[in-house]
C-alpha positions in Angstrom: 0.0 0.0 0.0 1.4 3.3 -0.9 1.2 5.8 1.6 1.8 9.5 0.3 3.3 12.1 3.0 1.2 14.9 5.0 0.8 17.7 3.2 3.8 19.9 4.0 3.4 22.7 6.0 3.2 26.1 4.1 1.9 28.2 7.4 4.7 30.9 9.2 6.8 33.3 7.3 7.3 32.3 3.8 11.2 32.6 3.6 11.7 30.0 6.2 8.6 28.4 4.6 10.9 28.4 1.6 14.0 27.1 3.0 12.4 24.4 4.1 10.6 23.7 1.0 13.9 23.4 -1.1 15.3 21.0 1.2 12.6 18.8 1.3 13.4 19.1 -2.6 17.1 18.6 -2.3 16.5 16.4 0.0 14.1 13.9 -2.6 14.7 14.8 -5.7 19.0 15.9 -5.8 20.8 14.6 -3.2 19.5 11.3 -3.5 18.5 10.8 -7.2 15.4 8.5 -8.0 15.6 5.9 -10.1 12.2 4.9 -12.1 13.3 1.8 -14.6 16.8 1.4 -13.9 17.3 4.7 -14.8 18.2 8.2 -12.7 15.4 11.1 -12.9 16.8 14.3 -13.4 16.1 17.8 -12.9 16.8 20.7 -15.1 20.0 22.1 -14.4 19.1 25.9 -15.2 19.5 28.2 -12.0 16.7 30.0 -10.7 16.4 33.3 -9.0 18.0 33.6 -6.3 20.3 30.7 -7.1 17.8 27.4 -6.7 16.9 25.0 -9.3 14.9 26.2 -12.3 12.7 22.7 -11.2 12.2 23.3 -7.5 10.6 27.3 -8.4 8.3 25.2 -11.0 7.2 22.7 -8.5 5.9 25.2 -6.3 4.5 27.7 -8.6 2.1 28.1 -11.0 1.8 29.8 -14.4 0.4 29.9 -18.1 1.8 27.9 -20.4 4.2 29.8 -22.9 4.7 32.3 -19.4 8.5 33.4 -18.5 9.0 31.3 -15.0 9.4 35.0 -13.6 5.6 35.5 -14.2 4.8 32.4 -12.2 3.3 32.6 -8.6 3.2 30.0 -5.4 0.9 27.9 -5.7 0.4 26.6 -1.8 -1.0 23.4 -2.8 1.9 22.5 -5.3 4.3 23.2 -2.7 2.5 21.2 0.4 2.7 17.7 -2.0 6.5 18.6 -3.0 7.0 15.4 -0.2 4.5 13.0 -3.0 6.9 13.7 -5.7 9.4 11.0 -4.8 7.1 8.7 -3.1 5.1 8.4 -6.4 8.4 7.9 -8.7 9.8 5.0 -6.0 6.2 3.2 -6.1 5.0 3.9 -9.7 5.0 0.5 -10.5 2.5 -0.5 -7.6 -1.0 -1.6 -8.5 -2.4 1.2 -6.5 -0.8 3.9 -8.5 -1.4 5.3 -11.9 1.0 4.8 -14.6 0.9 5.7 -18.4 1.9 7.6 -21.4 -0.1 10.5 -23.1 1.0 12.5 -26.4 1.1 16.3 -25.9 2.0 18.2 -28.8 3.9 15.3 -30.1 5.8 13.8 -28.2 5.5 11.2 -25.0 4.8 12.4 -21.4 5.3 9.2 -18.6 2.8 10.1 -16.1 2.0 8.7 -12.7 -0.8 9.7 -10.3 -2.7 8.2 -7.9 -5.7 6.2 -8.4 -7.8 9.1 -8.0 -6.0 11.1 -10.2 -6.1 13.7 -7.9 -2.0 14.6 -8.1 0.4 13.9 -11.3 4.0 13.8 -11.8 4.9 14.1 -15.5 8.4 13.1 -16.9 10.0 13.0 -20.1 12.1 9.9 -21.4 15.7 11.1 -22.6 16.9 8.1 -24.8 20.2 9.4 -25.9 21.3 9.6 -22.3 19.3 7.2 -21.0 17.4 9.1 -18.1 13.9 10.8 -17.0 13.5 14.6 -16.7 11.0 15.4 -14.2 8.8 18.1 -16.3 6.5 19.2 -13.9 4.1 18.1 -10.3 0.8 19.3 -9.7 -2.1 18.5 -8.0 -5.4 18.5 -10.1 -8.3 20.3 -9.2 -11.0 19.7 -11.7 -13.1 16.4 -11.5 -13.0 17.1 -15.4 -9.4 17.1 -15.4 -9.3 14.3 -13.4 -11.8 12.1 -15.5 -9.6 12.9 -18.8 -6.5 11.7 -17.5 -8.5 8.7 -16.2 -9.5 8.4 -20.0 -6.0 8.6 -21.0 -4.8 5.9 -18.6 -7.3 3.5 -19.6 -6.6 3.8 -23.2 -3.2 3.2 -22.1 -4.2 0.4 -20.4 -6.4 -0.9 -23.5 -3.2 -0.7 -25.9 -4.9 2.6 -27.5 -2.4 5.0 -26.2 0.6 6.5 -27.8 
């Protein structure tokens, strides 16, 4: 049985709030790489403003797609799951989790939720050097949202996927 975290605290002054978000991030996600298929999941190496991961300000945040990440504000409940991220990857194979493949604009997104589809973590396969980005966390809101990535999943499932 997969158990996801407690949501992480986000209440008290928002730059210790902060350092304790990133490392919770470094913690999961750089100084202990996660491995999903035998191979490492990696993080975009851009810096961020002031000087942390490009990745950790866009698991927190929010914004329009096409946005600059400057134009992209906290989003509270992306940063209270930043604990599910990992916990996800290490499980995705377990029958209680989602797992699949979806086609956006082309080209192959791995997702894994859980069976609710309440939360996804969306990766990218790099062949050439053999690892996963992580692309992106969020939770999702919508019970639309939610019953198309079901969809998605069980054409997966039904060999109908990409």
């Amino acid at each position: 049985m997969v158990l996801l975290p407690d949501l992480f605290c986000c209440d008290g002054d928002w730059n210790e709030v902060e350092e304790r978000l990133y490392a919770k991030f470094r913690e999961d996600l750089v100084d202990d790489t996660p491995v999903l298929d035998g191979l490492p999941v990696r993080l975009k190496y851009v810096e961020g403003d002031p000087g942390k991961r490009e990745a950790f300000w866009h698991l927190i945040t929010e914004g329009n797609d096409g946005d600059p990440e400057e134009a992209r504000i906290v989003d509270f409940r992306r940063a209270e799951r930043i604990a599910w991220i990992r916990v996800l990857i290490d499980n995705a194979d377990d029958a209680e989790l989602r797992r699949w493949e979806q086609n956006k604009n082309g080209k192959i997104t791995y997702c894994i939720a859980p069976d609710d589809f309440s939360y996804l973590v969306c990766l990218a396969k790099r062949t050439a050097n053999d690892y996963y980005l992580l692309l992106t966390a969020f939770p999702v809101q919508s019970q639309k949202k939610r019953e198309k990535h079901r969809k998605e999943y069980e054409q997966f499932k039904a060999g109908k996927g990409p």
